[in-house]
N, C-alpha and C positions, 0 to 999 in steps of 0.2 A: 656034157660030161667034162669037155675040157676049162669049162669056168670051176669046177666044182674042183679039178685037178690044182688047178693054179691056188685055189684058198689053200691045197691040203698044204703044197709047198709053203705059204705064208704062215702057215699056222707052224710049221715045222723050225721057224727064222729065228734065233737069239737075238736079235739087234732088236734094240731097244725100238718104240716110235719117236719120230721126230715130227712133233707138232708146233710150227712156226717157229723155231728155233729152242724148243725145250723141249728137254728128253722124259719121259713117263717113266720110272723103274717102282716099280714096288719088290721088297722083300716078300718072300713067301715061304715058308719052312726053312729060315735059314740059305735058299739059294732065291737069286735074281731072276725073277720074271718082268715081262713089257706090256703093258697096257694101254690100247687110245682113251684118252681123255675126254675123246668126244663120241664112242661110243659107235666107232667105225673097225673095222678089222675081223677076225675069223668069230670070235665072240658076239660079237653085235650082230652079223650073220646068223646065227644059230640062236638068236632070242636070250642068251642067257651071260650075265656079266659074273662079274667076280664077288661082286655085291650079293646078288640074289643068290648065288651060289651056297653061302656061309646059311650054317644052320645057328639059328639063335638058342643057346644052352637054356633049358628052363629044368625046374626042380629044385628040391634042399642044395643046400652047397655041400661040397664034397669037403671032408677034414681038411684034403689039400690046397684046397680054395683058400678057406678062411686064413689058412697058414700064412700062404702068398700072398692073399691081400691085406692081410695086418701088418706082414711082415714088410711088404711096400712102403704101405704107409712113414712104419715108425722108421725103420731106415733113414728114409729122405728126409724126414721130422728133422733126426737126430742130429744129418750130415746138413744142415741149414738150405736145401734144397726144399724152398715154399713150394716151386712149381710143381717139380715130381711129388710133393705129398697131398698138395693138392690136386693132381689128377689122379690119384690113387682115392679120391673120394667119388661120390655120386653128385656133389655141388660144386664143382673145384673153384667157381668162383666167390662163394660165400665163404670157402675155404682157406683161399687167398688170403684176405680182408683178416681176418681171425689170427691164423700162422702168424704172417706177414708183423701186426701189430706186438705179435708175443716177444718178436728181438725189437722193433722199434721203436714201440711204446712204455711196452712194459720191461724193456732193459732186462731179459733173460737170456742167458747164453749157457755155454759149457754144457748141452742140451745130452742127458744119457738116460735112456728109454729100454725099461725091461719089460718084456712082454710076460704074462700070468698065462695060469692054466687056461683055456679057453672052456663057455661051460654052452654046447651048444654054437652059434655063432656070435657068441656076444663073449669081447676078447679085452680081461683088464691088465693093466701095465702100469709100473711104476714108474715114476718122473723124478729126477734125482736135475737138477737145477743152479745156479746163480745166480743172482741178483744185483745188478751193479748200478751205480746213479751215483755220479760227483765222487769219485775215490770213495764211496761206502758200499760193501757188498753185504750178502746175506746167502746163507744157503736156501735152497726151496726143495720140498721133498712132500710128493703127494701120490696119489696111488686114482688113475681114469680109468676109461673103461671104450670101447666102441664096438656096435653091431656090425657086421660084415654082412653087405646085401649083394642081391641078384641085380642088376643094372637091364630095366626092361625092354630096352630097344636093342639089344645086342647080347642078355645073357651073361655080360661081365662081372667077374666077384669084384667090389668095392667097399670100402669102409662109409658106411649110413652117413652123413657129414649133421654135424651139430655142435654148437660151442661148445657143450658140455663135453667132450673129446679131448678136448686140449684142458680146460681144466674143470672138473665136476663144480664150481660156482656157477661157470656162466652159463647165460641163458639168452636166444634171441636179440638180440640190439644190442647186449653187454660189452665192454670193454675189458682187457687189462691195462693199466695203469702206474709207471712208477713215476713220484714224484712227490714234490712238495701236498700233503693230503688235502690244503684247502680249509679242510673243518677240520677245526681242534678234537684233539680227543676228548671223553670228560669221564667222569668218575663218578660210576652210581654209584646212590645210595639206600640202604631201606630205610624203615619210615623212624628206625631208631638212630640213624648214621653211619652205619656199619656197611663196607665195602661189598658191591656185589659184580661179582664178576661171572666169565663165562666155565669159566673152569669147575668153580664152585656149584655152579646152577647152570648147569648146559642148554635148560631150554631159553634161557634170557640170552644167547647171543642175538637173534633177530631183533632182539625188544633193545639192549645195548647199543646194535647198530642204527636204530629207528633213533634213540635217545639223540644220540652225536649226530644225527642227520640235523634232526630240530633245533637241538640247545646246544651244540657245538659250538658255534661263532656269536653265542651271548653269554657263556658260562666259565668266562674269564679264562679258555687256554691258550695254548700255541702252536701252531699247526706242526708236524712231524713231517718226516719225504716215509713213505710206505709204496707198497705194490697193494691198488685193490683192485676190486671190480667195479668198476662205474656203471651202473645200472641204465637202462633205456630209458627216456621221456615217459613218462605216464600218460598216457590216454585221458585226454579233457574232461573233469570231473572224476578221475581217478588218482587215487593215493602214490604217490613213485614206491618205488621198493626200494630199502636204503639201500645207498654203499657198501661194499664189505671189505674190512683190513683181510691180506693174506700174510703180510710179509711187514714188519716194518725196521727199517734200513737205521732211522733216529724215534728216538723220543720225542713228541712235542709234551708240550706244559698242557695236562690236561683241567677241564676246567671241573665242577661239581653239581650233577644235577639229584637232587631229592625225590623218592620216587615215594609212594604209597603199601611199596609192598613190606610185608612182614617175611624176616628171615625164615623164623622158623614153620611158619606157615608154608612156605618158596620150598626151602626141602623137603616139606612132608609130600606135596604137591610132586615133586621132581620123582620123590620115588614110588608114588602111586603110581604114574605114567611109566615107568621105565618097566613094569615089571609086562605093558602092551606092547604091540607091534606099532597100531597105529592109534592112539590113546591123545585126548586133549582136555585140559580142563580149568577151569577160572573159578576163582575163588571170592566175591565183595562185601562191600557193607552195603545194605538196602539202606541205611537211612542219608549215606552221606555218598555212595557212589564209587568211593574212593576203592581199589583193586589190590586184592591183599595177596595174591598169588596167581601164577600162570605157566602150564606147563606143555611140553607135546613130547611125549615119545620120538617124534621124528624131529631133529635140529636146525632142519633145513628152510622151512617154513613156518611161520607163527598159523596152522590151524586155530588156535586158540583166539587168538584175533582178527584172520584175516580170513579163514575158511571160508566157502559157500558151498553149503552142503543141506540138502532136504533135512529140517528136522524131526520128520515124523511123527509121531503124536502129541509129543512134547508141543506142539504147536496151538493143542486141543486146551491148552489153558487162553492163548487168545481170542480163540471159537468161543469157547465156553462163554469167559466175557458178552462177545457179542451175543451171545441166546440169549442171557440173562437182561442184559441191556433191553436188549426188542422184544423181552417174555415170551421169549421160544422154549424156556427150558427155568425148569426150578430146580432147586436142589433136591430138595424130599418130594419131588412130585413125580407123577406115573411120566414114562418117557420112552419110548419104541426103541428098541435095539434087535432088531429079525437080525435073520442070517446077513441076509445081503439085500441092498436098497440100490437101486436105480437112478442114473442122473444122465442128462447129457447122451444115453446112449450107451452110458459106459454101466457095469454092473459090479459093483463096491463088494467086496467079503470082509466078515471078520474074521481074526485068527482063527482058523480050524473049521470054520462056519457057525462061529456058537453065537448061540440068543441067549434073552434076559426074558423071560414072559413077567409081564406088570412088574417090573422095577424102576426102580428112581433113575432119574440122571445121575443124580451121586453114584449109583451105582457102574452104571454106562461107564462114566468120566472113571472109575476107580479100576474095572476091568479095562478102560481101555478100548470101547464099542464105537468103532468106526460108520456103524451105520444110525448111530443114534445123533453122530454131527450127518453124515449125507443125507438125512431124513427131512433135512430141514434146508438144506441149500434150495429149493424153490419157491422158499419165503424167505430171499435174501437178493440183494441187489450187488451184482456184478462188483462193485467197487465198497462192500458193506467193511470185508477183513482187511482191507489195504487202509480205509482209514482207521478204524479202530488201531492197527499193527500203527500206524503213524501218530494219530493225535490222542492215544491212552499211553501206547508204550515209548513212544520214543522213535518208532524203527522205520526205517525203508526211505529217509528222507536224505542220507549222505552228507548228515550235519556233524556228525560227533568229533569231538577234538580230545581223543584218550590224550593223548602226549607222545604217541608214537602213531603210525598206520594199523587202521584198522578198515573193518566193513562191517556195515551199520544194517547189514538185513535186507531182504529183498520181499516185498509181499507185491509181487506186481497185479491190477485188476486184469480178471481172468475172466472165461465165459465158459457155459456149458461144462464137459465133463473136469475140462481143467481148475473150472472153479472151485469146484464138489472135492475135487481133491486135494486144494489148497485149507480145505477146511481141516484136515487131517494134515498137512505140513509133507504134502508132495505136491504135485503141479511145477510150478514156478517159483513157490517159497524155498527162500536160501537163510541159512542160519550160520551162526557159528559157536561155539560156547560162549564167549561175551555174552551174544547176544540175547542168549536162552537165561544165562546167569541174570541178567540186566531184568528180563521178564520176571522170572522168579521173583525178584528182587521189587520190582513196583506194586506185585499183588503184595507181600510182605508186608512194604513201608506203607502203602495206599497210592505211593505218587511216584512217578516216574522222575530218576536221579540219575542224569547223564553218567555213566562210567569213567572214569579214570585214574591216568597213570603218575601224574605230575601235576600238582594242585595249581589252580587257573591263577590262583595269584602272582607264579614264578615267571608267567609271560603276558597275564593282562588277556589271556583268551578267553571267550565266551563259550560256556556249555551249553548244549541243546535242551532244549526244553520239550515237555510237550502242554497243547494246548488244553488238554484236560484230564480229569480223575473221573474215576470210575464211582458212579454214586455209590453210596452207603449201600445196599440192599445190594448190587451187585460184585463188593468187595467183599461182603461178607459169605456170599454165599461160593464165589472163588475160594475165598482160606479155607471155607465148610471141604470142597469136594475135593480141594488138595492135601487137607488132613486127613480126613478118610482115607486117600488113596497112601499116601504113605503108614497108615496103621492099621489098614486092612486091606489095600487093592494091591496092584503090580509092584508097588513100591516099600512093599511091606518091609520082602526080609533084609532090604538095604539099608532101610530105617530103623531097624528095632533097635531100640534102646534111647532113640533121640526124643523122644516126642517129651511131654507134649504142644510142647509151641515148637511146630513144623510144619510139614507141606512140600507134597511132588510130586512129581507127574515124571511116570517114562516115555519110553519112545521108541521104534524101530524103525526105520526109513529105508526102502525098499529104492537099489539103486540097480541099474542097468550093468547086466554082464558083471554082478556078485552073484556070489552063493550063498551069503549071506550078507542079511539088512547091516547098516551101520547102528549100530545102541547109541541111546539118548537116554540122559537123565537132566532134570532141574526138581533145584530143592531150594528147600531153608530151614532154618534152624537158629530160633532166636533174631540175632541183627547179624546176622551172615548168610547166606546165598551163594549157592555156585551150582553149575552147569558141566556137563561131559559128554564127551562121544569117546568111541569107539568105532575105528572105520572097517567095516568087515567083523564087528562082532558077534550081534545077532540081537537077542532082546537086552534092551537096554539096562534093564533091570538086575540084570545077572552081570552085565559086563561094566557100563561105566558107571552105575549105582554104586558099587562099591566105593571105588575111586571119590565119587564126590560125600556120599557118608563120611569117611575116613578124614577129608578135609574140614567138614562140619563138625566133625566130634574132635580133630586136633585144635582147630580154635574156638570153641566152647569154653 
């Protein structure tokens, strides 16, 4: 009893502990409490520390949470306090690094940070700026945004940490940057010489910034001092993502690079796409390659170039190819489309479950019959689509040299059930409009005609080739089931009125955690070709069909 006496009195002691000559105090509600360090005294007695003690918060954040922790954040932002805003995130070290650079590198100061309605815990603010570099300033004024998360070992409200915080360009490994740019600016132009800018045609800033990446320091300008974003290294065998001007401080002497597109093609394009949410589309010539328009709804990224995205059926003009090639499949000949066909394990449907009883493949290919391509994946070798996708059309080999960044397709050899459905344009196949436009475009011309933005003569580069054509007998019967399908199958009522030298195929491409497939279409019409999505639209045919008719019948 009396050892138990003597803990009560210690437990009762205000004096701090003194371990080896250093005092323990922690704060706790505002008043001083003493703690052993090592885990000895009335507490370590009784099994239970001041650690274990604390309940960890879980659940949505409370209003007042998100409040205080946004409100952390931008405070310390504002008052050039790196440290406090970066420990008001959940990474404060990657936080650091970021902050840190925004006054040292990229020379922004005079920092005033208004916070927006919050919608949920995801909390945007405007950014009101300076820009200074060698006695030349510049205002900067932009509008972010950050999540306010739950912090899982301890329950703490925190701002989600990601570059895009500090300013909605960057991304992962990005920089800001003020200074002399390095690369001259240059001066596009379309294929008549007329100015094209981003203002004018808002989906060509990415394609603008790709331009002045490539032809900047050979197209006779002079470099300006700007604020951009300096993009990450590219991953070995991968395209860098250009630079982007935010801010520029001087002019430099831009220089003049010639591009292929046509103006008023470029507008018609921009406002097809604007009227989607997530809309993409490309416009060519099949006989020459050369790219007459390119648009996205979304400004942020070139989908249109650089996408990878399942194309869906739209795929089923490659397949098709290879039946014809290996005499799996005829045009006017009898050809299986059941409800649903088996491969791999896995069990294939068509839309709605619908069959064709004794119809052609023209037929199949025109509806759109998914199991009339899986009917035949067991008379096909693992690596059949990945060449054909290579050495007829061009694709999946990471050769093409548009004149800005692109991606060239993905048909990787697949097995079992993934094959089966790579024949249909899911599995592992990635697409992107180019590349669909580019396909359209070789059954058309008969020959596969690398794509581009900037004729190979302006740098002496080499365009991709492919190593062969599609015999007679299986081009012809290609144009057969692509004109069918545009004058009577899926692709009817996007086409009426174009034919008859045409040809298309839609697409729906069914993506993980939508609600609805993203739409595909690819066409042609005459010596023009283009391609579109729709991300979250549904059947292709209704959604990006439009959009690419309208560009076929404006440059008709």
């Amino acid at each position: 009893m009396g050892k138990r006496r003597r803990v009560a009195e210690r437990r009762k002691t205000k004096q701090p502990a003194v371990l080896g000559g250093v005092i323990a105090v922690a704060v706790v509600g505002g008043a001083f409490g003493a703690y052993s360090l090592y885990g000895s005294g009335a507490a370590a007695d009784e099994g239970t520390t001041a650690t274990t003690r604390k309940t960890v918060r879980t659940g949505p954040l409370s209003a007042a949470e998100i409040r205080l922790a946004s409100s952390a954040f931008l405070t310390a932002w504002q008052s050039g306090d790196v440290t406090a805003a970066a420990a008001a995130t959940d990474d404060a070290t990657a936080a650091t690094t970021t902050l840190a650079g925004y006054g040292k590198d990229a020379h922004i100061t005079g920092v005033t940070l208004k916070r927006g309605k919050p919608s949920g815990a995801d909390v945007p603010f405007d950014v009101k700026a300076t820009v200074t570099y060698k006695g030349r300033t510049k205002p900067l004024t932009y509008t972010s945004r950050m999540t306010v998360v739950r912090r899982a070992k301890d329950g703490a409200a925190l701002v989600g940490w990601k570059p895009s915080v500090v300013h909605p360009d960057l991304q992962d490994g990005d920089r800001l940057v003020t200074g002399a740019s390095g690369t001259p600016p240059v001066t596009a132009l379309d294929s008549e010489g007329g100015e094209l800018t981003a203002a004018t045609y808002p989906s060509l800033g990415t394609v603008l910034d790709g331009l002045r990446e490539k032809y900047g320091k050979t197209a006779g300008g002079k470099a300006g001092i700007e604020l951009r974003v300096i993009r990450k290294a590219a991953k070995k065998g991968a395209q860098k993502t250009p630079d982007k001007t935010l801010v520029t401080l001087s002019e430099g002497t831009p220089g003049t690079v010639k591009t292929t597109l046509s103006a008023t093609l470029q507008a018609e394009a921009e406002r097809q796409v604007a009227a989607k949410e997530k809309a993409s589309v490309v416009l060519m010539r099949p006989s020459t390659g050369e790219i007459l328009a390119v648009a996205n709804s979304g400004h942020g990224f070139n989908t249109a170039f650089q996408g990878s995205l399942a194309p869906g059926s739209t795929m089923k003009v490659i397949t098709a190819s290879l039946l014809f090639d290996k005499g799996l499949a005829s045009a006017d000949k009898e050809h299986p489309c059941p409800k649903t066909s088996t491969y791999g394990g896995w069990k294939f449907h068509n839309d709605d479950d619908f069959e064709i009883k004794n119809g052609t493949f023209k037929a199949s290919f025109a509806r759109s019959c998914n199991t009339a391509f899986i009917s035949q994946a067991k008379k096909l070798k693992n690596d059949d689509l990945t060449k054909q996708a290579q050495q007829v059309f061009g694709l999946s080999r990471n050769n093409w040299a548009v004149g800005v960044p692109s991606f060239d397709g993905a048909v990787p050899v697949q097995s079992a059930a993934q094959m089966a459905a790579s024949l249909m344009g899911q599995g592992g196949v990635r697409m992107n409009p180019l590349n669909m436009a580019s396909v359209a475009s070789t059954v058309k011309s008969g020959t596969f005609h690398q794509p581009y933005l900037v004729a190979p003569s302006v740098d002496h580069r080499t365009l991709a080739t492919a190593s062969r054509t599609l015999s007679a007998s299986t081009l012809s019967q290609l144009r057969e089931v692509m004109r069918y399908t545009a004058a009577a199958g899926t692709a009817a009522e996007a086409m009426s009125g174009l034919g008859p030298d045409y040809g298309a195929k839609t697409g729906s491409a069914e993506v993980d955690n939508q609600k609805k497939p993203n739409g595909w279409f690819t066409a042609w019409k005459g010596d023009l070709a283009a391609a579109g999505v729709v991300q979250q639209g549904g059947h292709g045919g209704s959604t990006a069909g439009p959009i690419v008719a309208a560009l076929l019948k404006s440059g008709s």
